[in-house]
DOMISE-439434 format. One record per residue (C-alpha): chain; residue number from 1; residue in three letters; x, y, z. Coordinates in pm, 1 decimal. Layout:
N
 cadena num residuo        u        v        w
      A NUM     ALA        X        Y        Z
...
***
This chain:
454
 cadena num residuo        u        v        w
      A   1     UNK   9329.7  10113.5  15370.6
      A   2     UNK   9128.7  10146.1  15042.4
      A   3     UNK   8696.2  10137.9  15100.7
      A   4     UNK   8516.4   9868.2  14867.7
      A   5     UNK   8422.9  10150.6  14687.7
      A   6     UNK   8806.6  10257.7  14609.5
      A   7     UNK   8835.0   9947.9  14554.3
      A   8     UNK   8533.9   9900.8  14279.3
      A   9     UNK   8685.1  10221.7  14124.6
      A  10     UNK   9014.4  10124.3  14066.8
      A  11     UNK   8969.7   9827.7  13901.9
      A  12     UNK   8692.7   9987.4  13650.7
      A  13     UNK   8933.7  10211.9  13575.1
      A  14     UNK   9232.6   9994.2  13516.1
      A  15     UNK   8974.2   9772.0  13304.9
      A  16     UNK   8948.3  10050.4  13088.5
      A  17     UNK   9308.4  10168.2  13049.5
      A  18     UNK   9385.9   9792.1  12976.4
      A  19     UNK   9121.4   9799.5  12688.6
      A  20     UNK   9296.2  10121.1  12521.3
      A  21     UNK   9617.5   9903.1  12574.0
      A  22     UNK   9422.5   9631.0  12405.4
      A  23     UNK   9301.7   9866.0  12106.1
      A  24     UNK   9615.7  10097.7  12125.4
      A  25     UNK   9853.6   9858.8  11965.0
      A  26     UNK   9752.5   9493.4  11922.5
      A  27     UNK  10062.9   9469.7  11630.9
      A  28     UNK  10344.5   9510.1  11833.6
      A  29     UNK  10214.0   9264.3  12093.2
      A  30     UNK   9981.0   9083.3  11996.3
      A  31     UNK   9980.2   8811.1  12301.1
      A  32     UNK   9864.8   8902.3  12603.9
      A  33     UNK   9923.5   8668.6  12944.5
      A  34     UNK   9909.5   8320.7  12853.1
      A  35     UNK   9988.5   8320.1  12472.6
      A  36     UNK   9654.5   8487.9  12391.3
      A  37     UNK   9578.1   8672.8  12055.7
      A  38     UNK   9340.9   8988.7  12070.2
      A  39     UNK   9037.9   8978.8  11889.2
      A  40     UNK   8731.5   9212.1  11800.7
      A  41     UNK   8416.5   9103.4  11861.8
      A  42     UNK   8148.7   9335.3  11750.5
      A  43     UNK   7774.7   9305.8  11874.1
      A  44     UNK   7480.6   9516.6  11778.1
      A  45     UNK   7164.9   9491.8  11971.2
      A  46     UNK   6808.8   9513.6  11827.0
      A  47     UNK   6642.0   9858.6  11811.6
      A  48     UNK   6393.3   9735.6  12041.7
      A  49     UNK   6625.7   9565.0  12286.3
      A  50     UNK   6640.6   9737.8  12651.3
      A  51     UNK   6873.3   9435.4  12794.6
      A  52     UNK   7163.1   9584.0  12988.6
      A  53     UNK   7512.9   9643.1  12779.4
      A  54     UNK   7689.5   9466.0  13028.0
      A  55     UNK   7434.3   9194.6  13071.3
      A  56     UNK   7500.9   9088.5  12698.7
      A  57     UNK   7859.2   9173.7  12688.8
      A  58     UNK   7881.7   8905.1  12963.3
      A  59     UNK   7676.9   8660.8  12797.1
      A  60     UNK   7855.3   8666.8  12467.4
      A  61     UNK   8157.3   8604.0  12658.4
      A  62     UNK   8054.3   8300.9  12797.1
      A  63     UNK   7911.8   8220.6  12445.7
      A  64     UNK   8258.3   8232.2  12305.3
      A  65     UNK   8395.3   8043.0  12633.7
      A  66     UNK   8171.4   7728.3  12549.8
      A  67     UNK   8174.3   7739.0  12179.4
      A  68     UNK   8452.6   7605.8  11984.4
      A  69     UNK   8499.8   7906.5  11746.5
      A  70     UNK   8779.8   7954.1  11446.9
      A  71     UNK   8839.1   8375.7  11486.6
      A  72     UNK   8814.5   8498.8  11147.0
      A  73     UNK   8671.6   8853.3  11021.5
      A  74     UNK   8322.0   8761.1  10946.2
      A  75     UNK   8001.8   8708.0  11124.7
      A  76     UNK   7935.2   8490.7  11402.8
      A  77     UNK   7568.5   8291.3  11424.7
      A  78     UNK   7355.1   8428.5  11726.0
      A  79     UNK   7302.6   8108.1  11944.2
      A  80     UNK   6948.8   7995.9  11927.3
      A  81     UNK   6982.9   7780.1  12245.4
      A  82     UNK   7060.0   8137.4  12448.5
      A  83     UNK   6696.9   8304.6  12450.9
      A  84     UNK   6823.8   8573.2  12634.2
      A  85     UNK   7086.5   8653.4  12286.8
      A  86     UNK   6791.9   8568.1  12057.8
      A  87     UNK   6604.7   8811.3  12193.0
      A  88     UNK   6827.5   9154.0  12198.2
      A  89     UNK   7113.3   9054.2  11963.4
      A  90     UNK   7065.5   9161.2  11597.5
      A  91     UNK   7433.5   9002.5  11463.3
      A  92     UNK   7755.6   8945.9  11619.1
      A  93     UNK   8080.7   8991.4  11437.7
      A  94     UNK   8447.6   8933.5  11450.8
      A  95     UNK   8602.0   9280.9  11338.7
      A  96     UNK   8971.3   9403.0  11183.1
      A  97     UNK   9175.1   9144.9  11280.1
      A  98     UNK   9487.2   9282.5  11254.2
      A  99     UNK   9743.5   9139.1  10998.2
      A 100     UNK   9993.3   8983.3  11210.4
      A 101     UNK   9708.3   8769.0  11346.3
      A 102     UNK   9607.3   8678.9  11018.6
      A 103     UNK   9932.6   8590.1  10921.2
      A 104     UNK   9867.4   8255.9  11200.4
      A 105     UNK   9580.0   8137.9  10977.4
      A 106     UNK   9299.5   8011.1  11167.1
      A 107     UNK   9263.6   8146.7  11511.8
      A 108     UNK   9112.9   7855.3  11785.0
      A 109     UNK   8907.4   7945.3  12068.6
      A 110     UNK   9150.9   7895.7  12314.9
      A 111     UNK   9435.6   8103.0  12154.4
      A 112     UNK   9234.0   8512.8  12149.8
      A 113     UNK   9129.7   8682.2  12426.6
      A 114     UNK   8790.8   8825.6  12268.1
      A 115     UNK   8722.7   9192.7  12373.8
      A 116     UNK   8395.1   9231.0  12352.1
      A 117     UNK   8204.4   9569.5  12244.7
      A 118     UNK   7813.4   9629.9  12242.6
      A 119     UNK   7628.5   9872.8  12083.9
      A 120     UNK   7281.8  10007.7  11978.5
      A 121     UNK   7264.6  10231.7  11651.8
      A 122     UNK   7075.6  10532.9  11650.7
      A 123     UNK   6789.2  10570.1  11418.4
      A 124     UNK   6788.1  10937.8  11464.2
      A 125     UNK   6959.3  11054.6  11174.2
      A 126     UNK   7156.8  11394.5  11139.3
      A 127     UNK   7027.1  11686.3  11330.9
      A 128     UNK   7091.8  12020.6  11142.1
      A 129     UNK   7211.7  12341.1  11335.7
      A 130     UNK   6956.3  12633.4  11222.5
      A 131     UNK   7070.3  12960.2  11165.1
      A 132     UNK   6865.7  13226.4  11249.7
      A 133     UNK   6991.6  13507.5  11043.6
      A 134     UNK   6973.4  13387.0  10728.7
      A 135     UNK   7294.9  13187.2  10698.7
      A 136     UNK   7300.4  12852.7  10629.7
      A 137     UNK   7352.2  12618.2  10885.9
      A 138     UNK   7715.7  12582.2  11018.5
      A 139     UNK   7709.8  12232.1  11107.4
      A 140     UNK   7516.7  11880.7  11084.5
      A 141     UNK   7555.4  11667.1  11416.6
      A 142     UNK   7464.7  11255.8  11404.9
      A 143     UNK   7453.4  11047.5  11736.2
      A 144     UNK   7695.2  10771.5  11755.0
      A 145     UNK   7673.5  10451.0  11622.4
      A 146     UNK   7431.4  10562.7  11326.2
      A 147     UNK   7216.5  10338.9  11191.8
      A 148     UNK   7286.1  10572.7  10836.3
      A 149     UNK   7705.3  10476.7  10893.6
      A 150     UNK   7640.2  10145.9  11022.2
      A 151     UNK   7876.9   9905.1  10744.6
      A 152     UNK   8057.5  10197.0  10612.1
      A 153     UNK   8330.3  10101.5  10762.1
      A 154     UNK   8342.7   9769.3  10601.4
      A 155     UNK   8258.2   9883.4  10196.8
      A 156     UNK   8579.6  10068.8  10232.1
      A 157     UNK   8849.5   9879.7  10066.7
      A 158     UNK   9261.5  10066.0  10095.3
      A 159     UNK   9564.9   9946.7  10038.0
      A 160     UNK   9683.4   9732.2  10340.8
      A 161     UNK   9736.4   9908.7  10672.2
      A 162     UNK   9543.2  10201.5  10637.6
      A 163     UNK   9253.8  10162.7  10838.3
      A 164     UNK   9420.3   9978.9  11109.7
      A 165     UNK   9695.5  10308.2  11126.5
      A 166     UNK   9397.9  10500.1  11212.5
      A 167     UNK   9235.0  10274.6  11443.3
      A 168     UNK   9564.9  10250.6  11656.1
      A 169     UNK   9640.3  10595.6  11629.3
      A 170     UNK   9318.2  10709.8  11809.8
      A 171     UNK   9376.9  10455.0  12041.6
      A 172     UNK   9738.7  10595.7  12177.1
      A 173     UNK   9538.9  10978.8  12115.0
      A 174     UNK   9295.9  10856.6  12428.6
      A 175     UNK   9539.4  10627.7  12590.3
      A 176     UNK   9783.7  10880.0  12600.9
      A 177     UNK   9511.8  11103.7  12779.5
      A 178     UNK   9417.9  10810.9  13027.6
      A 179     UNK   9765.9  10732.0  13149.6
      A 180     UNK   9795.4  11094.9  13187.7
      A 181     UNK  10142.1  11176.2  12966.9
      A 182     UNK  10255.9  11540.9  13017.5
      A 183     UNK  10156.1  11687.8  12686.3
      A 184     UNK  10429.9  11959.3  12719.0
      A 185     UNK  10730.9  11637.3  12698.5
      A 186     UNK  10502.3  11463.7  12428.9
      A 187     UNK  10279.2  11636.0  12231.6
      A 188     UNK   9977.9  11523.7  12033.4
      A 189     UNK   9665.5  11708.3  11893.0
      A 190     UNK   9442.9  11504.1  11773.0
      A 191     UNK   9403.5  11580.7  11415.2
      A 192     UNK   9419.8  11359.7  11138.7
      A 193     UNK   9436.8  11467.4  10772.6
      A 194     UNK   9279.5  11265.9  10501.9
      A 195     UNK   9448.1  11411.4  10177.1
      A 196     UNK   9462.3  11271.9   9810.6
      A 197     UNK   9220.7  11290.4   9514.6
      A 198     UNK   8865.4  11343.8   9485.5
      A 199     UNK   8644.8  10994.3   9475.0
      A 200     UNK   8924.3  10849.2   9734.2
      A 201     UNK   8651.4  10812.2  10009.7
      A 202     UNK   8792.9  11017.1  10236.2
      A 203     UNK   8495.6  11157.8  10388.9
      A 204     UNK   8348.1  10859.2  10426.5
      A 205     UNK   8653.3  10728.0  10607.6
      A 206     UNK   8616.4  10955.2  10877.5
      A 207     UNK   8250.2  10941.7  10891.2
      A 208     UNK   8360.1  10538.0  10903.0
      A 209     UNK   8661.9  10587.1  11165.7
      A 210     UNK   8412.4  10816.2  11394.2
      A 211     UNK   8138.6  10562.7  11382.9
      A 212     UNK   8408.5  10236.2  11473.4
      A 213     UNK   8549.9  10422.0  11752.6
      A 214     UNK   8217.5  10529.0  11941.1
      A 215     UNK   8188.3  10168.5  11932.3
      A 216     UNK   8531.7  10055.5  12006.4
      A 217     UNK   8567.6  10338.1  12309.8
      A 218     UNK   8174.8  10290.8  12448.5
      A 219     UNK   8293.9  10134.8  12783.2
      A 220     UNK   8499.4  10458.2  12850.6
      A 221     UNK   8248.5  10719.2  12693.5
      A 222     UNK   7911.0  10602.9  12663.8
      A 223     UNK   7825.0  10899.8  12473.2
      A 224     UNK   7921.1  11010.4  12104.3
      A 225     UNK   7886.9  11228.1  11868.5
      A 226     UNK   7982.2  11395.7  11494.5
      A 227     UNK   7965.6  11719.2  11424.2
      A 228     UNK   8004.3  11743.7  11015.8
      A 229     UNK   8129.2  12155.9  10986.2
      A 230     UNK   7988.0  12310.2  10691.0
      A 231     UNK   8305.1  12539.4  10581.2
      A 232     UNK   8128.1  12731.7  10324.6
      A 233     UNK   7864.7  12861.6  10543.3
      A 234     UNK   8151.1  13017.9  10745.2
      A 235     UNK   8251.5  13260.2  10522.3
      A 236     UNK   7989.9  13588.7  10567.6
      A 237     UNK   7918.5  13842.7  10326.0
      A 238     UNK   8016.1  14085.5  10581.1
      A 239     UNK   8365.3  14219.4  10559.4
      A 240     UNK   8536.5  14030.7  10897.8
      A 241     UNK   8261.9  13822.4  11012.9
      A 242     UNK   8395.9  13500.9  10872.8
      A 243     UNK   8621.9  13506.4  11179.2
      A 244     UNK   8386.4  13557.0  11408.1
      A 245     UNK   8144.0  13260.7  11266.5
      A 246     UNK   8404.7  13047.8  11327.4
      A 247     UNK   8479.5  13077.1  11697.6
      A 248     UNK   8142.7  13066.1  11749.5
      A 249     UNK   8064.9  12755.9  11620.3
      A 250     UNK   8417.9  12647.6  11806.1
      A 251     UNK   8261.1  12776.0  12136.0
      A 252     UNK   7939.0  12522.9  12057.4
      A 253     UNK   8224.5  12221.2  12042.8
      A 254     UNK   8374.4  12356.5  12336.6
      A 255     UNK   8012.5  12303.3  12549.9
      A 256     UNK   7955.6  11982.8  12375.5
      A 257     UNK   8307.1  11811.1  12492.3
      A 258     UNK   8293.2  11966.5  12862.4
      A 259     UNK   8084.9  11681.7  12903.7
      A 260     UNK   8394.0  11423.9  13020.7
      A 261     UNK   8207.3  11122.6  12906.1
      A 262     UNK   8104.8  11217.5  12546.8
      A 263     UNK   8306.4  11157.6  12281.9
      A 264     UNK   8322.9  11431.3  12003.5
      A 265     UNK   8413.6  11405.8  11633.1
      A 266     UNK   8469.9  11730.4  11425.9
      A 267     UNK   8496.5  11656.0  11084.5
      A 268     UNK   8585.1  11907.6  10850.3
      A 269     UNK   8576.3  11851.2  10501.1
      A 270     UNK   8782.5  11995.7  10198.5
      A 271     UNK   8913.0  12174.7  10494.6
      A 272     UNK   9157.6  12392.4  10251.4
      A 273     UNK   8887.0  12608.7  10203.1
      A 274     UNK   8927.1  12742.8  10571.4
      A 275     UNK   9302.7  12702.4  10585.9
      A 276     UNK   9393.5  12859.4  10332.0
      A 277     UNK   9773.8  12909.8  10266.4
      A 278     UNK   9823.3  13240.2  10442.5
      A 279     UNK  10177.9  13299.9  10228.1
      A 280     UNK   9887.4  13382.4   9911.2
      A 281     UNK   9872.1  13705.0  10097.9
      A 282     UNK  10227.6  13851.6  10093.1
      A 283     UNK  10151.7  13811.2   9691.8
      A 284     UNK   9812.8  14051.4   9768.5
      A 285     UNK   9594.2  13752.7   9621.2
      A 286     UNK   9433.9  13642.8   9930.9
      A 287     UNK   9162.4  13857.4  10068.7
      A 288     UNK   9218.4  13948.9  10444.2
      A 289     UNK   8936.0  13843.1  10596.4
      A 290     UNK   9020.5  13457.4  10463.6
      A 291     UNK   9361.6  13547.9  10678.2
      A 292     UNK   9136.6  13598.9  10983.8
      A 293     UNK   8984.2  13264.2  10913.1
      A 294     UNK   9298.7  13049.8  10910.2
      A 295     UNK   9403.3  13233.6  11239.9
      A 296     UNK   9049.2  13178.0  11433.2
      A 297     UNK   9115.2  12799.4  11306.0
      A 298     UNK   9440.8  12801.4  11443.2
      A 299     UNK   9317.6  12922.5  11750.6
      A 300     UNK   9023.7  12746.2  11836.2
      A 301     UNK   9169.5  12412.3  11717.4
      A 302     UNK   9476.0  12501.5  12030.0
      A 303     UNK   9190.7  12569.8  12241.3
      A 304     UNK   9045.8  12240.0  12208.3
      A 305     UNK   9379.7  12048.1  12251.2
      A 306     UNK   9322.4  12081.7  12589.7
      A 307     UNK   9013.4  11891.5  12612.5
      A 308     UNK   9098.7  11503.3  12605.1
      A 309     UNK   8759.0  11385.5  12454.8
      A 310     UNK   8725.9  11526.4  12102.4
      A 311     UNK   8897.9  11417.8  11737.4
      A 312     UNK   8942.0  11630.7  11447.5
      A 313     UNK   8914.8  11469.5  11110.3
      A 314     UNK   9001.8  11679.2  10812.4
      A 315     UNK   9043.4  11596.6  10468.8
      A 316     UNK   9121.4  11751.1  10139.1
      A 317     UNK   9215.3  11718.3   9766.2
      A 318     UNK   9454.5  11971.1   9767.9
      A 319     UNK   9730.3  12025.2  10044.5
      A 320     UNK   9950.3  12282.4   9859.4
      A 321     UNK   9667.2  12530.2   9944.3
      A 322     UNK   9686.1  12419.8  10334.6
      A 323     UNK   9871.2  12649.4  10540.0
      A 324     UNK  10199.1  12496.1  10699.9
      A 325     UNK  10054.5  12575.9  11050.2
      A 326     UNK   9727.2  12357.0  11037.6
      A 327     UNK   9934.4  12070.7  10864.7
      A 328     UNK  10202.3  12071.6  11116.5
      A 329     UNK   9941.3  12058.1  11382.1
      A 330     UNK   9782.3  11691.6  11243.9
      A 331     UNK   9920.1  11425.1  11416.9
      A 332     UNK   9870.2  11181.5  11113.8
      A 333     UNK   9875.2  11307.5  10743.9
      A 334     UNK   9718.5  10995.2  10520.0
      A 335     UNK   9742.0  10986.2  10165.4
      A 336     UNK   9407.9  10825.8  10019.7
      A 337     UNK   9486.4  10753.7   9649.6
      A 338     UNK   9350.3  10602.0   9381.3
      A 339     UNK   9279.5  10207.7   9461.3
      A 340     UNK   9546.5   9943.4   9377.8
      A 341     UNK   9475.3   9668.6   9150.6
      A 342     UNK   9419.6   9450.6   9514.2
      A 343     UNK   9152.2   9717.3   9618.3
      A 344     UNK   9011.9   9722.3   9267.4
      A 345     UNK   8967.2   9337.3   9266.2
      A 346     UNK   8781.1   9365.1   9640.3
      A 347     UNK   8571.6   9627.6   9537.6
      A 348     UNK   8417.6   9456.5   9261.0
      A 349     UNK   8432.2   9141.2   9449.6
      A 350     UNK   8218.8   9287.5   9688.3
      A 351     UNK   8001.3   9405.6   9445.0
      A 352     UNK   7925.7   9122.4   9254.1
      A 353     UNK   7812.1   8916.8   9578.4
      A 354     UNK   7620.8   9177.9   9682.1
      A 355     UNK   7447.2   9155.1   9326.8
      A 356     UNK   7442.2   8796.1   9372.7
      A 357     UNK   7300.9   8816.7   9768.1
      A 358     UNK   7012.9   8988.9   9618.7
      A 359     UNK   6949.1   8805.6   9263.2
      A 360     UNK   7015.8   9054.0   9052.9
      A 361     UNK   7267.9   8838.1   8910.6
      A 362     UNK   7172.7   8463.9   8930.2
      A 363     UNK   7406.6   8202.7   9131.5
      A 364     UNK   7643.3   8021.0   8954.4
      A 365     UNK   7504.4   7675.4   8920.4
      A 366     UNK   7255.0   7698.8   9131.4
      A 367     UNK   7503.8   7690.4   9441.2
      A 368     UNK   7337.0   7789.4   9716.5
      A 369     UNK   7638.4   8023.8   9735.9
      A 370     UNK   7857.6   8201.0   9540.0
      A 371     UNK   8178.6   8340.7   9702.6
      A 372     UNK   8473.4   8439.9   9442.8
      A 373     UNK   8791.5   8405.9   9656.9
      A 374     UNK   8984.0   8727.2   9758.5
      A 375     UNK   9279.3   8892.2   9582.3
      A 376     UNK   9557.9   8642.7   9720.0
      A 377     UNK   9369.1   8358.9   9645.4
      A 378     UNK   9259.4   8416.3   9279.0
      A 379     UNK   9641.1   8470.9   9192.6
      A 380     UNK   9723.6   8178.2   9359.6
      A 381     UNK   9488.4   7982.9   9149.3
      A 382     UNK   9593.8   8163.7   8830.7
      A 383     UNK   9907.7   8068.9   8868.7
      A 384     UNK   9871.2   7722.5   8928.1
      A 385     UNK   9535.5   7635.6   8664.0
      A 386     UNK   9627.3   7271.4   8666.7
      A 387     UNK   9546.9   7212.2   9012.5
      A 388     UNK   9196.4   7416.5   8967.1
      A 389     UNK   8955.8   7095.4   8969.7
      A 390     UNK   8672.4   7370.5   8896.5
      A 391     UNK   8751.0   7534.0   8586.2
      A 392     UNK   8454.8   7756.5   8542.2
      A 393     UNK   8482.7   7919.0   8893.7
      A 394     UNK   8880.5   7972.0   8758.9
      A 395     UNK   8709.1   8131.1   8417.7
      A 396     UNK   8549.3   8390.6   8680.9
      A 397     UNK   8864.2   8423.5   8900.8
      A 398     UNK   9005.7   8576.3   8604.8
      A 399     UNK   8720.6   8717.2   8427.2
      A 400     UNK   8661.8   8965.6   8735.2
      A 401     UNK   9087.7   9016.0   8753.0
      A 402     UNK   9066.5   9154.9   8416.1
      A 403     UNK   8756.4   9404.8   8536.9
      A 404     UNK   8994.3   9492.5   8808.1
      A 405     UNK   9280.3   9553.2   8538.7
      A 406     UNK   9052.4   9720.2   8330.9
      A 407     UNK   8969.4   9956.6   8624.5
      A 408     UNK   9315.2  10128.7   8635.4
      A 409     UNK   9201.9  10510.2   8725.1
      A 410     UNK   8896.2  10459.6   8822.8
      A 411     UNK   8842.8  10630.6   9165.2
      A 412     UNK   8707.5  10438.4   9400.8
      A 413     UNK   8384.4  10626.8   9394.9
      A 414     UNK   8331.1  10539.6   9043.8
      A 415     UNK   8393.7  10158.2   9116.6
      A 416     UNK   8090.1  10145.4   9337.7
      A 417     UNK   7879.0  10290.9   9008.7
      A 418     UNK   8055.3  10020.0   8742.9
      A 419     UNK   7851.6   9720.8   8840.2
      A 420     UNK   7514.5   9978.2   8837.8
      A 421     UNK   7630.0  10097.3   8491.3
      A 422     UNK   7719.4   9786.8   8332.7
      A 423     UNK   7357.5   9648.4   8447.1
      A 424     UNK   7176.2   9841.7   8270.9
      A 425     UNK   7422.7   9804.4   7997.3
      A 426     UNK   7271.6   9450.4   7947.6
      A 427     UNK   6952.8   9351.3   7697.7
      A 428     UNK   6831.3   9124.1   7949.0
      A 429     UNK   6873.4   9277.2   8288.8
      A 430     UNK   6691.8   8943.6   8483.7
      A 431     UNK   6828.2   8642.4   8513.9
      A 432     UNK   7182.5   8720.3   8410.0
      A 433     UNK   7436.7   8453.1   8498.5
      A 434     UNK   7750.9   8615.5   8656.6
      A 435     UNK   7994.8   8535.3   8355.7
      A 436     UNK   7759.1   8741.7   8104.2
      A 437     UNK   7756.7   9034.2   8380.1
      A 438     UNK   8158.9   9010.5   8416.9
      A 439     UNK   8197.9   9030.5   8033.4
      A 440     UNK   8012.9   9310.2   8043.4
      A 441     UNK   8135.3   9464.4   8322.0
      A 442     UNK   8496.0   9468.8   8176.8
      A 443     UNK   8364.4   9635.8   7845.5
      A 444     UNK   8207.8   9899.2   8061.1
      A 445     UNK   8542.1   9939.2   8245.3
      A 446     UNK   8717.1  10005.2   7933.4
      A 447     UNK   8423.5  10283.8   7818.6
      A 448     UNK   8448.1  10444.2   8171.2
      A 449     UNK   8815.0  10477.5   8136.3
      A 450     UNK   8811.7  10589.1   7759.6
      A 451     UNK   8544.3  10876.8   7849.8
      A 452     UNK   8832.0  11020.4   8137.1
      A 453     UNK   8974.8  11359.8   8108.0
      A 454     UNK   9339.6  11348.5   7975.9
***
């Protein structure tokens, strides 16, 4: 017969598998028991709260119970009748509903089944590893959630998909690992590579990705972190030290993730220039020590697979120069291109309210908001004009399309500059009303694209 204690254990850990079931997949069913949809909700305490996570994850859940809620990505009002939320909640938030959900419109109350995740960011900010002998520092390391990622996540706008494909596939990575599949009959490494152009975001997407999941997996490891690997510093002046460098920052990884409830991120960035395609030296052209890098690489990264508590992000704008062994090791291999017109028209969208939120750019009519609608919307209203009953608010609908349009190879990083440039493009930079900044936000569009390389 099983103690209490067995007991107690048990069902914490089932709770846990289920929420990696929950996370894992919610696409492919998204009803639990009961007809219930699974939902997100996000809550960040207050730097100075010391409340209990489970105290307020319980709390919000009755919060949701009693309130009569529609579940749609966006923020949810702290209570000010619960003191006890008032006091250590900073905002709560429903998070990436996945599209089949949103597909159903308007989620009531009584159809999710809210999962509930609470977390404190750090304020620490990035601790740098120092070198004593002269090299630069091999790696910067953040605790998880950072206050310096913390709506990263959010500003990045892909084509449909994308982020939730990452989301799930971490999910199965640890789920995988908690269920206990025999990795010799299925095999998975944990690696994902982030490749496509520069600007893309890709860094930030993993920085992003690391920074939901500590949140997302906090019940199951309550401790996270990133380690950022600087690749350049690996390479020494010294004929065959490179090598060496680089299993010796591996061996640091190794002590951080022998801890079995921390939750490591190794991100590696433009990580071609440590995998290097090893054929470049049957044609002589490749030094050998950059050989012995590829193959410490490959070595410490199988060393790691065994270790159930660590993700390795990569990314890079060129994959021809990958060797064929590191990219047939990555479980997922993204492409991160240029945005779509539907990711131009968010970005700017976002922008603009943002400019708006602030005053930068007045509000339009003195609303006491201003909220373009999204991509779907504005085509819907462009293509039906005589049902508009406000015309100037369609004027703007199509004003900021044509910035989007305008936009066409832009990267994404240069997006985030165009409403910057085009304000100080204007005489009057105070008190501009948003039609005068869209104008000239589509003629600086059309300059940034002239100005491109061919």
């Amino acid at each position: 017969m099983s103690t209490p204690m067995e007991i107690t254990a048990q069902n914490s850990s089932d709770a846990k598998i289920s929420e990696l079931n929950a996370v894992a997949d919610p696409s492919s069913s998204p009803l639990l028991n009961q007809d219930k949809f699974l939902v997100s909700v996000e809550v960040c305490l207050k730097p100075s709260s010391t409340a209990r996570i489970d105290d307020v994850r319980l709390a919000v859940e009755r919060m949701l119970e009693k309130r009569s809620l529609s579940y749609i990505d966006g923020p949810i009002p702290v209570p000010v009748d619960d003191p006890f939320l008032m006091e250590n909640v900073q905002r709560i938030c429903v998070c990436d509903t996945d599209e089949w959900v949103k597909n159903h419109d308007i989620l009531l109350f009584w159809q999710v089944k809210p999962i509930v995740h609470v977390f404190q960011l750090s304020e620490e900010g990035p601790c740098e590893e120092l070198s004593g002998d002269g090299q630069p520092s091999s790696f910067n390391e953040w605790i998880l959630p950072a206050k310096e990622f913390d709506g990263m996540w959010e500003s990045l706008i892909y084509e449909s998909g994308l982020k939730q494909r990452l989301l799930r596939y971490a999910a199965t990575a640890l789920l995988f690992t908690e269920k206990g599949v025999d990795p010799f009959l299925v095999t998975w490494n944990r690696i994902v590579l982030l490749h496509g152009p520069p600007g893309t975001g890709k860094t930030s997407l993993c920085k992003a990705l690391a920074q939901k999941l500590s949140i997302r997996f906090s019940s199951r490891y309550p401790q996270s972190q990133l380690v950022e690997v600087n690749a350049h510093s690996l390479f020494s002046k010294w004929f065959s030290e490179s090598g060496k460098l680089v299993a010796k920052l591996f061996q640091k990884i190794q002590e951080m993730v022998e801890e079995e409830n921390n939750l490591v991120f190794v991100l590696i960035d433009e990580v071609e220039s440590l995998a290097a395609a090893r054929k470049a030296a049957l044609s002589g052209s490749e030094p050998s020590d950059s050989i012995r890098v590829v193959n410490a690489l490959l070595t410490q990264m199988d060393k790691l697979k065994s270790s159930s508590n660590v993700i390795i992000l990569t990314t890079s704008n060129i994959t021809a120069a990958i060797d064929i062994a590191f990219v047939d090791r990555a479980d997922i291999k993204a492409y991160v291109g240029p945005p779509t017109l539907q990711a131009r028209y968010e970005i700017l969208r976002s922008s603009l309210q943002e400019l708006i939120r602030t005053g930068i750019v007045s509000k339009f009519q003195d609303s006491a908001h201003f909220m373009l609608p999204n991509f779907a919307a504005t085509r819907e209203k462009l293509n039906k004009p005589e049902m508009q009953e406000d015309q100037t608010l369609l004027h703007q609908c199509k004003q900021l399309l044509e910035a989007a349009e305008a936009c066409e190879g832009l990267s994404g990083r240069s997006l985030r500059k165009l409403p910057f440039l085009a304000h100080a493009a204007l005489a009057d930079p105070y008190g501009c009303d948003p039609s005068k900044f869209l104008l000239t936000m589509i003629d600086t569009a059309r300059r940034e694209c002239s100005e491109l390389p061919d």
